[in-house]
C-alpha positions in Angstrom: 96.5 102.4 98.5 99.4 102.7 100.4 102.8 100.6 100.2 105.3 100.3 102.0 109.1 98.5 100.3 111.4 97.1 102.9 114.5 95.9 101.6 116.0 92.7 103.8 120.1 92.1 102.7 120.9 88.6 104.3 124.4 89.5 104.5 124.0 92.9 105.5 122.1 91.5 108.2 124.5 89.0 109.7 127.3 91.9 109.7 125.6 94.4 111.6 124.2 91.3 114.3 128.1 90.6 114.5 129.2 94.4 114.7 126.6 94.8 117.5 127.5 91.7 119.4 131.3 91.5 118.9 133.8 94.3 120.7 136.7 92.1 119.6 136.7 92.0 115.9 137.0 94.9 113.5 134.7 95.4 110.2 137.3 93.9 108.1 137.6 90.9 110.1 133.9 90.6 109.7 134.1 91.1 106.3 136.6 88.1 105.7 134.5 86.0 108.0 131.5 86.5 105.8 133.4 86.4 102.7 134.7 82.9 103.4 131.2 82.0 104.3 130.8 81.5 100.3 126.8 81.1 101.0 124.2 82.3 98.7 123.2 85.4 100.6 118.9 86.4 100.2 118.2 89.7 99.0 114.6 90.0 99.5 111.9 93.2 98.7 108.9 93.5 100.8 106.0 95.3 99.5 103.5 95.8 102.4 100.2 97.4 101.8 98.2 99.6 104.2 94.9 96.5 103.8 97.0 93.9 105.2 98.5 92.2 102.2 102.3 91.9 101.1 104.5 90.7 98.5 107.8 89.1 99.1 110.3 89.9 95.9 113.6 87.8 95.4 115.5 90.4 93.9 117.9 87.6 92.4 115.2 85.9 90.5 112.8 88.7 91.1 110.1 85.9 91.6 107.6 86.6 94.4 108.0 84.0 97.5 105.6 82.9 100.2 105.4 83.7 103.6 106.0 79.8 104.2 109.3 80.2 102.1 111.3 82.7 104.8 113.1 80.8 107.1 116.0 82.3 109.7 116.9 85.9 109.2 114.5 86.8 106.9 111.8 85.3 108.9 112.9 87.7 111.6 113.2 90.6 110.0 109.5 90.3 108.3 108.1 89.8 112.2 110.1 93.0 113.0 108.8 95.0 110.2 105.3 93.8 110.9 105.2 94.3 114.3 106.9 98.4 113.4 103.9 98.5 110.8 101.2 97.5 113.6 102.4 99.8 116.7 102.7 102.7 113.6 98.9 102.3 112.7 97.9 101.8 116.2 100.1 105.5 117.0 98.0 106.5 113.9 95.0 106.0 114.9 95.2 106.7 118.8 96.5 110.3 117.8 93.5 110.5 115.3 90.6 109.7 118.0 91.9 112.1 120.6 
């Protein structure tokens, strides 16, 4: 069986969607926004396998969490890989049949 890890960085995430969206402010300015943020920042491993399944990893606690438990950004970014993962298989298969 197949896996495929996906690593989400909450922080990580929120500095690239400012990067990208922000001609005004440089990285470091970013940086201090961030850093005064003082939030708990999810760091998140997604395990998905080639049936269907997953497994969400807190990689702070390195408990497993629920689908139902991602809210926000992390939320997103599991559609997002999902959604990559689908149009990947269907490419996969397409290419197979012809």
């Amino acid at each position: 069986m197949k896996v495929m890890n996906a690593r989400f960085i909450e922080r990580d995430y929120y500095k690239n969607l400012m990067i990208a969206n922000s001609e005004f402010m440089s990285e470091s300015q970013i940086e201090k926004i961030l850093d005064a943020a003082d939030s708990y920042w999810l760091d998140l491993t997604f395990k998905f396998f080639d049936n269907g399944s997953m497994v969400i990893i807190d990689n702070h606690t390195e408990l497993q969490l629920s689908l139902r438990d991602l809210k926000g950004a992390a939320y997103d970014f599991y559609v997002k890989q999902r959604i990559r993962m689908i149009r990947a298989n269907l490419e996969e298969k397409i290419l197979q049949s012809a």
